[in-house]
TINUNU-415184 format. One record per residue (C-alpha): residue number from 1; residue in three letters; chain; y, x, z. Coordinates in nm, 2 decimals. Last residue first. Layout:
- NUM; ALA; A; Y; X; Z .
...
This chain:
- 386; UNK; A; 7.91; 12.96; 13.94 .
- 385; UNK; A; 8.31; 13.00; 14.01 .
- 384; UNK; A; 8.40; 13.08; 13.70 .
- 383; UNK; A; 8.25; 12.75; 13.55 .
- 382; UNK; A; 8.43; 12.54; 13.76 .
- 381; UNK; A; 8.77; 12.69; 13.70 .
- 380; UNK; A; 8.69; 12.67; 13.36 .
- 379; UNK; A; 8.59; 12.27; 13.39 .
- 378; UNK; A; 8.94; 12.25; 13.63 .
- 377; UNK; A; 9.17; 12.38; 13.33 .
- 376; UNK; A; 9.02; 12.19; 13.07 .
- 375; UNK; A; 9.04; 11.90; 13.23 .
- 374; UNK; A; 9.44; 11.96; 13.32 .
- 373; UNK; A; 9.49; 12.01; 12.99 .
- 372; UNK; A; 9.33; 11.69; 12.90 .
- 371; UNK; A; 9.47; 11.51; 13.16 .
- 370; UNK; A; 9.88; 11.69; 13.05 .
- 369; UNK; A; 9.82; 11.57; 12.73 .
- 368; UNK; A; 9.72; 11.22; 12.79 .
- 367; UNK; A; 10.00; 11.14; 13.01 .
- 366; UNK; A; 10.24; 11.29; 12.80 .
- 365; UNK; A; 10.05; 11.09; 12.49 .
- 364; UNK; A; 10.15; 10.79; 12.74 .
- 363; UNK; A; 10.50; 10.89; 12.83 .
- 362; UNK; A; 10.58; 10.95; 12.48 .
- 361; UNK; A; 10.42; 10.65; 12.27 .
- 360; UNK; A; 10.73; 10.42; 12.37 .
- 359; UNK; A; 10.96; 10.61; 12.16 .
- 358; UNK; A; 10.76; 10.62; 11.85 .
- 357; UNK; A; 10.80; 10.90; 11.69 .
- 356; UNK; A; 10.95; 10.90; 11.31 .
- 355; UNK; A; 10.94; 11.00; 10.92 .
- 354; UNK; A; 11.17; 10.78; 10.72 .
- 353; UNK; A; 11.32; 11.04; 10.46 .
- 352; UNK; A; 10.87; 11.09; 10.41 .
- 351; UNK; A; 10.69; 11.39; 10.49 .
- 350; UNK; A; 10.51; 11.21; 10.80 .
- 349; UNK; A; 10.59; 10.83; 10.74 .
- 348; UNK; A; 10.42; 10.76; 11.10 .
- 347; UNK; A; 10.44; 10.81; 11.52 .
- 346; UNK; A; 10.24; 10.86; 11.82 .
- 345; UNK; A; 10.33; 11.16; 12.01 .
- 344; UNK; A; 10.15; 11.48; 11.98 .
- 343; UNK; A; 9.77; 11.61; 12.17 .
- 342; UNK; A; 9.60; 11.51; 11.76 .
- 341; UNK; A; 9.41; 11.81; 11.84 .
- 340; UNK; A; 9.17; 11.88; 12.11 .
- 339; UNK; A; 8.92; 12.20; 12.00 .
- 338; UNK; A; 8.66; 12.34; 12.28 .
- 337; UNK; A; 8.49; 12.62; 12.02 .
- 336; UNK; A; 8.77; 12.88; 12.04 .
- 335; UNK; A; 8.72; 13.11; 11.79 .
- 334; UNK; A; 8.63; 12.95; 11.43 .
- 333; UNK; A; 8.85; 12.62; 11.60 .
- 332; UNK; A; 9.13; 12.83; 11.59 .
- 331; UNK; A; 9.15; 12.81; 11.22 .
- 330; UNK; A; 9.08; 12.45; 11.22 .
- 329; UNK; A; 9.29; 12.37; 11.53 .
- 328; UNK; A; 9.57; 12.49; 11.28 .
- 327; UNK; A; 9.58; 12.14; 11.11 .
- 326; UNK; A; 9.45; 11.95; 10.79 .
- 325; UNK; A; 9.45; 11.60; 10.72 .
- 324; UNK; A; 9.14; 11.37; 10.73 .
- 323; UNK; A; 9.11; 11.28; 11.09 .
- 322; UNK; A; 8.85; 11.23; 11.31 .
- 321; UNK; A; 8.87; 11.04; 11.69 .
- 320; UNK; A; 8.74; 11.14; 12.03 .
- 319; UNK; A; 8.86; 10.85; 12.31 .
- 318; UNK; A; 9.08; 10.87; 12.62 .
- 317; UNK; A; 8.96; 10.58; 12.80 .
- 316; UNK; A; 9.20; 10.46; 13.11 .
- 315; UNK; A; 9.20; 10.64; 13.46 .
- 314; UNK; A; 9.38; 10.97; 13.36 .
- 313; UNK; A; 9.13; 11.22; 13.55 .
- 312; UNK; A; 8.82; 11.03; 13.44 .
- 311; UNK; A; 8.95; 11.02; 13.07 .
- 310; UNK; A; 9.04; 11.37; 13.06 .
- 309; UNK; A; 8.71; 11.46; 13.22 .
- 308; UNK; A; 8.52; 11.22; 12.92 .
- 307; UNK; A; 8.75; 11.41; 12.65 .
- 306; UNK; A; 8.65; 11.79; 12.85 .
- 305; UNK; A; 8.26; 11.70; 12.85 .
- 304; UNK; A; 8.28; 11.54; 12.47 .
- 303; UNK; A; 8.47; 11.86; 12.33 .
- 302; UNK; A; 8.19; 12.08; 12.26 .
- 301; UNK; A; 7.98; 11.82; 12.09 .
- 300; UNK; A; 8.29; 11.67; 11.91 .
- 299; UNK; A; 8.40; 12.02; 11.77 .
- 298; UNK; A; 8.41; 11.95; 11.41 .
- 297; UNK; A; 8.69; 12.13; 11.23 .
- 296; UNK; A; 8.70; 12.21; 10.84 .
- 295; UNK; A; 8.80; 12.54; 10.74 .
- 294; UNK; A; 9.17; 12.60; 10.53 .
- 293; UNK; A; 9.10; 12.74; 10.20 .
- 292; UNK; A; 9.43; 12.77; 9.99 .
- 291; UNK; A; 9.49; 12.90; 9.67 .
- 290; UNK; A; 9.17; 12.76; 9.55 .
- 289; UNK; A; 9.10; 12.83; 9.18 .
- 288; UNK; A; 9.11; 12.75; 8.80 .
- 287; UNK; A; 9.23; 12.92; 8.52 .
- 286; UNK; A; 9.26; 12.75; 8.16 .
- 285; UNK; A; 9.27; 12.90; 7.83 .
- 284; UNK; A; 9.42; 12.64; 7.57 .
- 283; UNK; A; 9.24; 12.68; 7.23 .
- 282; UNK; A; 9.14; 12.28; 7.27 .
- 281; UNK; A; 9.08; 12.29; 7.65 .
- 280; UNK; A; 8.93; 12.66; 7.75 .
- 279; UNK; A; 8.74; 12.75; 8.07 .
- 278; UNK; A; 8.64; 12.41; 8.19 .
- 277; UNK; A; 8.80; 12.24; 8.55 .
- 276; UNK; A; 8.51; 12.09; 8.67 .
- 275; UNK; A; 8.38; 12.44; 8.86 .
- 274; UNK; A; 8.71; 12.40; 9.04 .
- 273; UNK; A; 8.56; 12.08; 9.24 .
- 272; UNK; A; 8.23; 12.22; 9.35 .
- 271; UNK; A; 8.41; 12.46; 9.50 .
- 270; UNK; A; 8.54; 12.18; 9.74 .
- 269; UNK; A; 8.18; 12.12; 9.83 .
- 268; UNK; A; 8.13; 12.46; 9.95 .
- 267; UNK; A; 8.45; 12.41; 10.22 .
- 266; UNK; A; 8.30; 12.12; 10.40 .
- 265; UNK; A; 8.35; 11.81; 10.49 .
- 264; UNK; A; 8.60; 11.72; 10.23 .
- 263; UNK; A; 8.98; 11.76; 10.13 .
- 262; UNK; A; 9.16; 11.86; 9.79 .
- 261; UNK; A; 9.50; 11.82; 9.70 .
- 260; UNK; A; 9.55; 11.93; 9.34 .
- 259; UNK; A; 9.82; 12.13; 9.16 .
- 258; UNK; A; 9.88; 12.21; 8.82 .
- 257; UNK; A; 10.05; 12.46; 8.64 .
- 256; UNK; A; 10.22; 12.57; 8.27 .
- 255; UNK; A; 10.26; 12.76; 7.97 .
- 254; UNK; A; 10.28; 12.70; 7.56 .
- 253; UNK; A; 10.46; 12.36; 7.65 .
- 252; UNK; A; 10.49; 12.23; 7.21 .
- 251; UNK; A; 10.87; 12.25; 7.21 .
- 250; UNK; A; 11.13; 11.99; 7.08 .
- 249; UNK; A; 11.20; 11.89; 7.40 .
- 248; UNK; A; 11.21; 12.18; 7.57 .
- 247; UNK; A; 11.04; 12.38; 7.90 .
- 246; UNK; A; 10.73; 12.30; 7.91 .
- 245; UNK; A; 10.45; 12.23; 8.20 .
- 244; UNK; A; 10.47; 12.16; 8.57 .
- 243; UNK; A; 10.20; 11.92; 8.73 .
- 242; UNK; A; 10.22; 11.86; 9.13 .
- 241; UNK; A; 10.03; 11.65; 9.29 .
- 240; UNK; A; 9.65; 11.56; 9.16 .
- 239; UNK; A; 9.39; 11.41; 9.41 .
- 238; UNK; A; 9.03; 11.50; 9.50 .
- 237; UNK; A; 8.92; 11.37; 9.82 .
- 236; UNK; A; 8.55; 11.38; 9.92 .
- 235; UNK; A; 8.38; 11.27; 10.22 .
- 234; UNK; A; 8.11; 11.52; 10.17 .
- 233; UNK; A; 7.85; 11.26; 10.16 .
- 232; UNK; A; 8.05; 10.99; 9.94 .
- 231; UNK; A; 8.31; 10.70; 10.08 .
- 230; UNK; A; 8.61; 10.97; 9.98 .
- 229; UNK; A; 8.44; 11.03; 9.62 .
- 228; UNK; A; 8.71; 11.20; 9.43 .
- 227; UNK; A; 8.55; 11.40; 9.18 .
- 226; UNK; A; 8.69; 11.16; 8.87 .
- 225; UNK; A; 9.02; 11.32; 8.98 .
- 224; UNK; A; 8.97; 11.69; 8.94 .
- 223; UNK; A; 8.84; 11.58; 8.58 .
- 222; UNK; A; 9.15; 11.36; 8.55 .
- 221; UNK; A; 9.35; 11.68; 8.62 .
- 220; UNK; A; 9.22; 11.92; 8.38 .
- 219; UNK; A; 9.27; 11.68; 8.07 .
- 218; UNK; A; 9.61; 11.65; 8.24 .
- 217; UNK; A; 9.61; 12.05; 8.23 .
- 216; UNK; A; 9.51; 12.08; 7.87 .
- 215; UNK; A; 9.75; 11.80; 7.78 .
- 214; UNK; A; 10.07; 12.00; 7.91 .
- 213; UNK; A; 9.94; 12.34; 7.81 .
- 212; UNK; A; 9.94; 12.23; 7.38 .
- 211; UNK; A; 9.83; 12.49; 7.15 .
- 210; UNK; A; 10.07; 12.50; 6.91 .
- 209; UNK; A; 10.01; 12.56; 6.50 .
- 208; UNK; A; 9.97; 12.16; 6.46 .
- 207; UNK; A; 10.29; 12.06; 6.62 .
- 206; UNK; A; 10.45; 12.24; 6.33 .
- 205; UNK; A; 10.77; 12.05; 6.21 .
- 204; UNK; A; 10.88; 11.86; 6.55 .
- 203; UNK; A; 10.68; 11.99; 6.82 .
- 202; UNK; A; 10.81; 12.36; 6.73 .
- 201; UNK; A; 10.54; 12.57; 6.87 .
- 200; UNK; A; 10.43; 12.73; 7.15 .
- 199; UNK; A; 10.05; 12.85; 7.21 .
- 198; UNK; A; 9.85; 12.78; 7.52 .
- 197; UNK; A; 9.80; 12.95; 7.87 .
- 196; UNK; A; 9.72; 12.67; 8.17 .
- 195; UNK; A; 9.69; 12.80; 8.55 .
- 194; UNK; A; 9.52; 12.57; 8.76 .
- 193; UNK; A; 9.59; 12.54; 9.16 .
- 192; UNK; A; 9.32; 12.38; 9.40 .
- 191; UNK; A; 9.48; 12.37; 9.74 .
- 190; UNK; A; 9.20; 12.34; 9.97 .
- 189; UNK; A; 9.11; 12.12; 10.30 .
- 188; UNK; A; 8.80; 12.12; 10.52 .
- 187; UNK; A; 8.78; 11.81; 10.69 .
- 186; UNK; A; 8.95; 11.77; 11.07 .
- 185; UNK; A; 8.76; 11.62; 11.38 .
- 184; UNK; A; 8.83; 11.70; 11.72 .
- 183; UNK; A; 9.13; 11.44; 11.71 .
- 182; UNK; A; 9.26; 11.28; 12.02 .
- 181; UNK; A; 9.26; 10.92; 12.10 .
- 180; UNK; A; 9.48; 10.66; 12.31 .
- 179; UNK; A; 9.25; 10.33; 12.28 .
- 178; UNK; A; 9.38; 9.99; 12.13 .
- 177; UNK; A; 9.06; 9.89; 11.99 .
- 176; UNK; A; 9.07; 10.03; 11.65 .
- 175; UNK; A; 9.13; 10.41; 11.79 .
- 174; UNK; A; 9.51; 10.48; 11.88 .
- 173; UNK; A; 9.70; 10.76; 11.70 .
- 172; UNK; A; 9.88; 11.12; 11.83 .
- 171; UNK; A; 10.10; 11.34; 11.62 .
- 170; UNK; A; 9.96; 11.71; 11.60 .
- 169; UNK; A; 10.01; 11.89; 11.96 .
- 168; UNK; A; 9.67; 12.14; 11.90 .
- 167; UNK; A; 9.48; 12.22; 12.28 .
- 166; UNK; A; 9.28; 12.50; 12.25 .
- 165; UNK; A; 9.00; 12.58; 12.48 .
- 164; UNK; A; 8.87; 12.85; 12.71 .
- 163; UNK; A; 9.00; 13.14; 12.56 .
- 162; UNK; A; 8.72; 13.41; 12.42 .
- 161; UNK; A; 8.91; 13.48; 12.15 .
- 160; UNK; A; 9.27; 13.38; 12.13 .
- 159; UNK; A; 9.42; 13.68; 11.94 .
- 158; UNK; A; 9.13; 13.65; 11.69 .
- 157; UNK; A; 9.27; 13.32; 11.55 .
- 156; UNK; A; 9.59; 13.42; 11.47 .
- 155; UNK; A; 9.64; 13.57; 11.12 .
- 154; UNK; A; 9.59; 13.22; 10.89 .
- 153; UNK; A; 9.46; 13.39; 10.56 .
- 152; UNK; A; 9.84; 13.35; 10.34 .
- 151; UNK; A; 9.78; 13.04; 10.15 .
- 150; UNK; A; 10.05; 12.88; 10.42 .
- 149; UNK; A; 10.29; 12.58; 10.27 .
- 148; UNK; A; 10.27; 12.35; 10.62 .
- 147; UNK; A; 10.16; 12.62; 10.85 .
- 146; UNK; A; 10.45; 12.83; 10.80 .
- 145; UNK; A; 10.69; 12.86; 11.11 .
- 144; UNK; A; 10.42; 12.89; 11.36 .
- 143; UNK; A; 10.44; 12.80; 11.76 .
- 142; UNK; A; 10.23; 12.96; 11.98 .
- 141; UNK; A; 10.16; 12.86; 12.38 .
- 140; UNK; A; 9.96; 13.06; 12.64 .
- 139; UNK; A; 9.82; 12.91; 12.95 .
- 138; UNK; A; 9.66; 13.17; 13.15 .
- 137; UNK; A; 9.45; 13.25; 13.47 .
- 136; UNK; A; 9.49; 12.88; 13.57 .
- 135; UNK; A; 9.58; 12.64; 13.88 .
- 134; UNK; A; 9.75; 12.89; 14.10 .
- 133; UNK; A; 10.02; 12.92; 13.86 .
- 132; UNK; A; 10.10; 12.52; 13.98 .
- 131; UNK; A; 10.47; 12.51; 13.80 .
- 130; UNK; A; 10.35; 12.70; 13.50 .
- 129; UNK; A; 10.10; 12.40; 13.42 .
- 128; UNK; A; 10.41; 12.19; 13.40 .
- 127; UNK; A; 10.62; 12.35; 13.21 .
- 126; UNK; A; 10.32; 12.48; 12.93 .
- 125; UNK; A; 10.29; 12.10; 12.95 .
- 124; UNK; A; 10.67; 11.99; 12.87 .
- 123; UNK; A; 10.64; 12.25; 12.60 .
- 122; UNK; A; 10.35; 12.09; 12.41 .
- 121; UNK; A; 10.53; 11.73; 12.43 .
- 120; UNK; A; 10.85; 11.88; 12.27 .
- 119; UNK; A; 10.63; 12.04; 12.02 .
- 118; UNK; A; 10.42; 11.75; 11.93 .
- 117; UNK; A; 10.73; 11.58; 11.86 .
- 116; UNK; A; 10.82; 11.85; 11.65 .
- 115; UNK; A; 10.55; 11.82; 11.41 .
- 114; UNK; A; 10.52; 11.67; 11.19 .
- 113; UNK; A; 10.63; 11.31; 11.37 .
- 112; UNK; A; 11.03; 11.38; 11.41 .
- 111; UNK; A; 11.00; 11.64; 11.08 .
- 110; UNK; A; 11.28; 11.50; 10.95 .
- 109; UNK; A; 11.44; 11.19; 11.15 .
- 108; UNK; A; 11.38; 10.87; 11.29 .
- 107; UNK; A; 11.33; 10.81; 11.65 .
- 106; UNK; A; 11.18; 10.46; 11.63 .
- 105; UNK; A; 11.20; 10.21; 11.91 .
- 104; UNK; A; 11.45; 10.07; 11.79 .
- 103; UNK; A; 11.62; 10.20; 11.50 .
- 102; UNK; A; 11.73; 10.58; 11.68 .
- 101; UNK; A; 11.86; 10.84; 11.51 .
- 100; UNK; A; 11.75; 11.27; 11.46 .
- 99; UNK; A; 11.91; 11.45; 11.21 .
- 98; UNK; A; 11.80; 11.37; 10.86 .
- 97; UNK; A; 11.72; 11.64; 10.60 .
- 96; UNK; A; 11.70; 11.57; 10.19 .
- 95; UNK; A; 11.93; 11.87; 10.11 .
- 94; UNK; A; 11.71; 12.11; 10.30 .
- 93; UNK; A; 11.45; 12.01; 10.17 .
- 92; UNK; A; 11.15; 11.83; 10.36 .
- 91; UNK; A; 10.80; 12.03; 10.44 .
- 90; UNK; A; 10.86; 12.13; 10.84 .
- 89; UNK; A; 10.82; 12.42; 11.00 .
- 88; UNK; A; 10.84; 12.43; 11.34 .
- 87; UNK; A; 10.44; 12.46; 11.43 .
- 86; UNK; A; 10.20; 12.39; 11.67 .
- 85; UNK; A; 9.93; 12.47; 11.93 .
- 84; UNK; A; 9.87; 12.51; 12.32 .
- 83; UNK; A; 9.60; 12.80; 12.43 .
- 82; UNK; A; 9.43; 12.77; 12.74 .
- 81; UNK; A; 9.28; 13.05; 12.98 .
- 80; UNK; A; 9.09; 12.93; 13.27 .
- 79; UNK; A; 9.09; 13.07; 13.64 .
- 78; UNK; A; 9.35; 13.12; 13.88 .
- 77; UNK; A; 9.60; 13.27; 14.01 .
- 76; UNK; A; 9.90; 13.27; 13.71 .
- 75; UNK; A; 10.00; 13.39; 13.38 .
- 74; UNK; A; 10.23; 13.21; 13.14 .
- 73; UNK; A; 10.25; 13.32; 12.77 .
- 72; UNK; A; 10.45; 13.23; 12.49 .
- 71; UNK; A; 10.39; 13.36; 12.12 .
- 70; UNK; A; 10.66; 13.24; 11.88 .
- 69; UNK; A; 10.58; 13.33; 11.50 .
- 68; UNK; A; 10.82; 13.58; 11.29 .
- 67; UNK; A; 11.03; 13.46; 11.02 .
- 66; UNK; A; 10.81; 13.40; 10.68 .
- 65; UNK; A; 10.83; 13.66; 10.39 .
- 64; UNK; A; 10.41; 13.72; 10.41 .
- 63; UNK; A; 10.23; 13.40; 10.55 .
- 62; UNK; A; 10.07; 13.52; 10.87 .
- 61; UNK; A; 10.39; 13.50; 11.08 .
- 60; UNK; A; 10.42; 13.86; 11.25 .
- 59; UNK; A; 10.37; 13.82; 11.60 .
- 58; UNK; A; 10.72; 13.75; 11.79 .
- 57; UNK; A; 10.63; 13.77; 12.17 .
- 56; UNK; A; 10.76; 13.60; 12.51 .
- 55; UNK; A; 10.69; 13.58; 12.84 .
- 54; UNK; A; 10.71; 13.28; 13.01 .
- 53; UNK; A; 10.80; 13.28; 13.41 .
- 52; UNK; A; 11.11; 13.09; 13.28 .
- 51; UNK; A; 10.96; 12.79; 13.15 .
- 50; UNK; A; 11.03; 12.75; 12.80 .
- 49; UNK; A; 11.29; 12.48; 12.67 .
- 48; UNK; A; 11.55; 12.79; 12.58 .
- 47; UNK; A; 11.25; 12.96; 12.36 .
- 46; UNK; A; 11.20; 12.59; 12.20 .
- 45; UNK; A; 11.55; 12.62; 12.10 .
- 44; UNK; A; 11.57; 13.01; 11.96 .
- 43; UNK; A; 11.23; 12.92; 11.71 .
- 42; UNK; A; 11.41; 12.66; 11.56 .
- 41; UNK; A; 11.70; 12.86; 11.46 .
- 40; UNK; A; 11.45; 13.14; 11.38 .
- 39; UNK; A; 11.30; 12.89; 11.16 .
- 38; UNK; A; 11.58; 12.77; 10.99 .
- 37; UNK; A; 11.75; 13.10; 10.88 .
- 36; UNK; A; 11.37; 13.25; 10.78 .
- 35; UNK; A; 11.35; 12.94; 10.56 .
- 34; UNK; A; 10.95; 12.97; 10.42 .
- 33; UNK; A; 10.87; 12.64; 10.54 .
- 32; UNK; A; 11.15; 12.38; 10.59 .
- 31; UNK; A; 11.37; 12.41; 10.86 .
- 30; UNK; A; 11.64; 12.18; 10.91 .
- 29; UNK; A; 11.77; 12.18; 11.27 .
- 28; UNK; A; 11.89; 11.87; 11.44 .
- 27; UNK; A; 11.52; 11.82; 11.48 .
- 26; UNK; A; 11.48; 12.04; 11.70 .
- 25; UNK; A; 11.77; 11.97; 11.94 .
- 24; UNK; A; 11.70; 11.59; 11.86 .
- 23; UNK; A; 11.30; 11.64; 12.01 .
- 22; UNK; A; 11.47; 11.83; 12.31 .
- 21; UNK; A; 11.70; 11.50; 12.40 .
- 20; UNK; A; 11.46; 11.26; 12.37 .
- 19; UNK; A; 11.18; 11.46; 12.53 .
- 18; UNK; A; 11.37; 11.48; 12.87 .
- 17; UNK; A; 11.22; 11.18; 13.04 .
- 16; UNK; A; 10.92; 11.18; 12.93 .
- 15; UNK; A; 10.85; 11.53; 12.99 .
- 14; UNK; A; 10.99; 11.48; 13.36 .
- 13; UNK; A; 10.77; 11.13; 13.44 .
- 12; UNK; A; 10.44; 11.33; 13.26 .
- 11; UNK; A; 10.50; 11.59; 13.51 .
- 10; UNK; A; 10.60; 11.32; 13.84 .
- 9; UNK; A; 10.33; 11.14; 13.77 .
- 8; UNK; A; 10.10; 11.44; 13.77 .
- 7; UNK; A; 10.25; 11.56; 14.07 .
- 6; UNK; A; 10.21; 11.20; 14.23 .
- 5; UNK; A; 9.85; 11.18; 14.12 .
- 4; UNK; A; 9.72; 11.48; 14.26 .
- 3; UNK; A; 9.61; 11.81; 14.02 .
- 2; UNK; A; 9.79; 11.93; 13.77 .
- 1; UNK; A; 9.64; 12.27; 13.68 .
């Protein structure tokens, strides 16, 4: 663990101070989910910014098609097992990528904030806890290349069993007053996708013998929509994304999909949501379900003794936040009970051209990664040892 304030200084003082440079290595590579090319690419830089007593595996990737996952592992002396958490992929187009640039104090580029930042930060603590192996039994470190389009069941979680906690590098926030927070917190999420089967016809001279796909799935979509009750008890957000229907002009759409971006406390009430969608729409048949089911995370009982430790160890509050959006910590969460995500640097405009990290938020979220996993690492030790 890291232990002593002038090695821990000295840690967060190295990740700091190289994270510039690593974060542009990554990002200089586009790698949108489901590019085997890109990934691998991705995954062959953070294997060079390993420690060297790492040793390396390439799991299958849970989603099927999808370059092989990056499992690192660093053994050592002493008690505690950790896991560190992310992924390279990223959601933005090839033809839409920007390499790494500074404006300020923004480093602005594709995937800066989600969530290669997290993975420079992640690697500078598997560096650190592998220079004091007599401080854990071992820290392990995996990196996906498809959690941001996965439907696939997530294929990890079992591998990690019985580790003492996982720490999950998603970008970092402050609480109202100013506080560095983690997350360990997460709703449920879903990806509620309707199929629509009409009748084609020619929209100009017989409208009347087609059965239209295009209104049956907007019909579809403001019922999704009139669920959305983000102030209600399930914390409910139902939103439309993605509609595709017809393929003319001059054509009544016999065929088409629609997606919807679902979110809540729990999984059961997301349900809820694709019993709206009806069977039939005006002689268009209508199939509704959830191509994705990611688990909501709450581990705030479980994580309270390791987020007050953290705090103790780095002298300033470190305080337990929620968040809405979806992360891997779920998955893990249903094995590992001690969940801390949101470990990244601060940053904003995730899956936007003007995605960035905040500069200045490095050494601190260094600071408060390497005190959490440093926590973690000492409350094992001490709970070996009784």
């Amino acid at each position: 663990m890291i232990d002593g304030a002038e090695r821990f200084a000295r840690a967060a003082g190295d990740i700091a101070t190289r994270a510039e440079r690593e974060l542009e290595a990554l990002v200089a590579i586009s790698s949108p989910s489901g590019d085997r090319d890109g990934a691998e690419e991705a995954v062959a830089v953070a294997s060079a910014l390993l420690p060297s007593a790492a040793e390396i595996e390439r799991p299958p990737c849970s989603s099927p098609g999808h370059a092989p996952d990056l499992i690192a592992r660093v053994g050592g002396t002493g008690r505690g097992r950790i896991l560190l958490l992310g992924h390279l992929d990223t959601v933005i187009a090839h033809s839409a990528h920007r390499p790494l640039e500074r404006a300020g104090d923004r480093l602005v580029g594709s995937g800066a904030n989600d969530m290669k930042g997290g993975v420079v930060l992640a690697l500078g603590v598997l560096r650190a806890v592998a220079a004091a192996p007599e401080g854990h039994e071992e820290v392990a470190l995996l990196l996906v290349t498809d959690e941001e389009w996965r439907t696939a069941p997530f294929a990890h979680a079992a591998r990690f069993e019985g580790f003492d906690a996982c720490l999950c590098f998603e970008a970092g926030q402050l609480d109202p007053e100013g506080n560095e927070a983690v997350v360990v917190r997460r709703k449920a999420a879903g990806t509620l996708l309707v199929n629509a089967r009409g009748v084609a016809a020619h929209s100009g001279s017989a409208p009347h013998q087609g059965r239209n796909a295009l209104l049956a799935l907007a019909a579809a979509a403001e019922r999704v929509a009139a669920r959305h009750d983000p102030a209600g008890a399930d914390r409910l957000t139902a939103v439309p994304t993605i509609l595709r229907s017809g393929e003319a002009f001059n054509v009544v759409p016999a065929e088409g999909e629609l997606y919807c971006d679902l979110r809540a406390d729990r999984l059961e009430a997301l349900e809820a949501v694709v019993g709206e969608v009806p069977e039939d729409f005006e002689g268009v048949e209508l199939t509704a379900g959830l191509a994705r089911r990611w688990p909501g995370m709450d581990a705030r009982a479980a994580a309270a003794p390791l987020v007050a430790e953290a705090s103790r160890r780095l002298g300033r509050p470190v305080v337990a936040a929620a968040r809405g959006g979806a992360s891997d910590a779920s998955h893990m969460a249903t094995m590992v009970p001690v969940c801390v995500d949101g470990l990244g640097p601060r940053g904003g405009a995730a899956h936007n051209p003007e995605e960035y990290v905040s500069a200045d938020s490095i050494r601190p979220r260094a600071e408060v990664a390497l005190a959490v996993a440093g926590a973690a690492l000492a409350m094992a030790d001490q709970a070996g040892s009784r």
